[in-house]
C-alpha positions as CSV (number, residue, x, y, z in Angstrom):
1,X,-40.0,15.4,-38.6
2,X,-39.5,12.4,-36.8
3,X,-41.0,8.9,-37.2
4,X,-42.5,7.2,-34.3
5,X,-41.8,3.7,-35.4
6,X,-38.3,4.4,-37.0
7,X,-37.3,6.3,-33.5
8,X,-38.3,2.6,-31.5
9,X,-36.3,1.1,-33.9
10,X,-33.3,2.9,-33.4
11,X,-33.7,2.3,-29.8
12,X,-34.0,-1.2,-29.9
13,X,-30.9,-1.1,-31.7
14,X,-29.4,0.8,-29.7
15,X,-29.9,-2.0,-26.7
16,X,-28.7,-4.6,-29.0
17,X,-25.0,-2.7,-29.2
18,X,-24.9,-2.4,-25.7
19,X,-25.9,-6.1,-24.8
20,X,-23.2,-6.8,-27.4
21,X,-20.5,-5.2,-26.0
22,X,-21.5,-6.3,-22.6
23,X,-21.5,-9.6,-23.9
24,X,-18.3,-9.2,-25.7
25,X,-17.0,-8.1,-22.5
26,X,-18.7,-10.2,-19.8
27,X,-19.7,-13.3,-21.6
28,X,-17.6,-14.2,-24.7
29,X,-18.4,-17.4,-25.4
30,X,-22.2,-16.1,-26.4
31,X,-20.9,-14.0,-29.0
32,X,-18.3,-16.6,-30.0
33,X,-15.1,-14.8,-29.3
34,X,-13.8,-17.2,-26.5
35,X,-11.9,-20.3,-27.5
36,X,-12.0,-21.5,-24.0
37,X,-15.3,-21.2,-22.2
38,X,-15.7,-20.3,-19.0
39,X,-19.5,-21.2,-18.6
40,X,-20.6,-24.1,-20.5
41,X,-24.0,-22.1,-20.4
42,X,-23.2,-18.7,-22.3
43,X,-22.0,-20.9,-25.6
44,X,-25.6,-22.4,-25.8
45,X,-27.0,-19.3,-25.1
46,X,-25.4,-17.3,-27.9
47,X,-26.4,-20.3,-30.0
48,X,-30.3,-20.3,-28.9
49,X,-32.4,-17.4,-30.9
50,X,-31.9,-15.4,-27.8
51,X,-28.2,-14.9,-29.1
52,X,-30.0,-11.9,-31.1
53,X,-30.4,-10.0,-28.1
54,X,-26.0,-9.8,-28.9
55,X,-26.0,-9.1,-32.3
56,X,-24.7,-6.0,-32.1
57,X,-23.3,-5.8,-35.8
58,X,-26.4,-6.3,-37.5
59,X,-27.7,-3.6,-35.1
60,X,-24.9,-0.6,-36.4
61,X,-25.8,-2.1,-39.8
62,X,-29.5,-0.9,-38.8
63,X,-27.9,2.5,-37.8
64,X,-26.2,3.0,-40.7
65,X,-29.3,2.4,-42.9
66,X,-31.5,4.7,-40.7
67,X,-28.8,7.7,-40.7
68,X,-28.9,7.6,-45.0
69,X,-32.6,7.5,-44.8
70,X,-32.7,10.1,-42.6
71,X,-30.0,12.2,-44.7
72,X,-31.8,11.2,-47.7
73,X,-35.1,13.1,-46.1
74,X,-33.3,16.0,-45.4
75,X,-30.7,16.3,-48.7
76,X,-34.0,15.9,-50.4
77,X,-35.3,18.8,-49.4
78,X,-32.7,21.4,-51.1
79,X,-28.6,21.9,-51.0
80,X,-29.5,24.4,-48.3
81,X,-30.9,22.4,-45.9
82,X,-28.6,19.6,-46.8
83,X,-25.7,21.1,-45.9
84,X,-27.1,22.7,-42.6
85,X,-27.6,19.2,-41.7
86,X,-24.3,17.9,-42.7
87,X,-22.1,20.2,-40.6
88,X,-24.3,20.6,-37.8
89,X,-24.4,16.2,-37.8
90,X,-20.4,16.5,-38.5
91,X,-19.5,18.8,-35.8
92,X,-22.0,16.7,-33.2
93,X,-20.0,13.6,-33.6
94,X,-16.9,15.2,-34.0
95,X,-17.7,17.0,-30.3
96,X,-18.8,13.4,-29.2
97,X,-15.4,11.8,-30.8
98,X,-13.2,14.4,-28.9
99,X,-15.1,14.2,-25.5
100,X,-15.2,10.2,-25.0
101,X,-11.5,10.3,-26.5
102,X,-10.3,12.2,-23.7
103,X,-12.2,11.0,-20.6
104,X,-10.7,7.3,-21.8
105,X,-7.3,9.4,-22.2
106,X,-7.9,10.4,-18.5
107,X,-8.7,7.2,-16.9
108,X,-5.9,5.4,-18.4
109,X,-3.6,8.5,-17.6
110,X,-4.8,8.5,-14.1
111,X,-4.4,4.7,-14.0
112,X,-8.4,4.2,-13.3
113,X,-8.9,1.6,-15.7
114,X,-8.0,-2.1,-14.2
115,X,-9.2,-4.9,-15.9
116,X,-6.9,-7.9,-14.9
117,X,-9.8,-9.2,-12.8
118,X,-12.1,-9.1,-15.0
119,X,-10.1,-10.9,-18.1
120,X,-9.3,-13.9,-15.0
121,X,-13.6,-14.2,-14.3
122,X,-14.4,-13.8,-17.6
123,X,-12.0,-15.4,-19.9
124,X,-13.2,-12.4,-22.6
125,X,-10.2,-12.5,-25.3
126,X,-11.4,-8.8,-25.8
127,X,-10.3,-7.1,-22.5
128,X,-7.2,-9.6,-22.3
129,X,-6.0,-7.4,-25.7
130,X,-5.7,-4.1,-24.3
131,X,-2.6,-2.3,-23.3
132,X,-1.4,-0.6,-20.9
133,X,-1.8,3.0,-21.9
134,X,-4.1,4.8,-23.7
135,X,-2.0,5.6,-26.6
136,X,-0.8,2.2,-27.1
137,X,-4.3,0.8,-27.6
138,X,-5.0,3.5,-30.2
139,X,-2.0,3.0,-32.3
140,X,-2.5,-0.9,-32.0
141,X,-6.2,-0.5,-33.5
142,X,-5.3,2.0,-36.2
143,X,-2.6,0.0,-37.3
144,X,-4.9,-3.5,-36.7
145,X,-7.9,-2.0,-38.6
146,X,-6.7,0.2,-41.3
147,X,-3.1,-1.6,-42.2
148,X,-3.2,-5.2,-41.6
149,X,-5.2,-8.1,-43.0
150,X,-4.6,-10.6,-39.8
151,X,-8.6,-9.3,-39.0
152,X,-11.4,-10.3,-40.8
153,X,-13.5,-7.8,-42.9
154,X,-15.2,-5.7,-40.9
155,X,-18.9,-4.4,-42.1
156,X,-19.0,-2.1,-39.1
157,X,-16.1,-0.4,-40.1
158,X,-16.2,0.0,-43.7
């Protein structure tokens, strides 16, 4: 059964990631990950209470807490209809994980993804980090997240 209210909070949510990582992208300086700024404007934005509309981490926090409630609803049910739900969820975002995997495989493969341009307009520290393939930007992250303490702890993640 799904709640109403719990639902529009997910979606609200869900806009707050994406604002984020256009943000992150687009406009660094309002999430705070530009040293230089381009605009003058997008610091003092990120540092207004519209900077919420880019908190994106606090949002996959809000994920995270819906998702056990959610399982927690279901589990509570019975082992039966706990584990129906923990395959089928498993196997959806393990179908997800392979799918977006390879069409990113493909555009970097097929040399589709160009983003000097965009790291020159938007100063964005982010974009300016990837590689040039596909499989050097996954090797970088695994090792950056899971072996290295150069990042800072990462809620998100763990």
């Amino acid at each position: 059964k799904r709640i109403n209210s719990l639902e529009g909070l997910r979606g609200i949510a869900s806009l707050l990631v994406l604002f984020n990582h256009l943000g992150v992208m687009f406009y660094p300086a309002i999430i705070g990950g530009a040293e230089q700024h381009c605009e003058v404007i997008e610091y003092y934005l990120g540092q207004t209470p519209l900077g919420f509309l880019f908190a994106g981490h606090s949002a996959v926090m809000i994920f995270f807490v819906l998702t056990g409630f959610g399982s927690f609803m279901v589990c509570d049910k019975g082992r039966e209809q706990c584990v129906k739900y923990a395959s089928l969820r498993l196997f959806k975002l393990v179908v997800l994980l392979i799918l977006s995997t390879m069409v990113i495989w493909a555009l970097f493969q097929f040399g589709l993804v160009y983003y000097h341009d965009i790291v020159r307009y938007t100063c964005s520290p982010w974009i300016e980090g990837w590689g040039s393939t596909f499989a050097h930007n996954i090797l970088k992250e695994l090792l950056r997240n899971w072996f290295t303490v150069a990042t800072a702890y990462n809620p998100v993640l763990w």
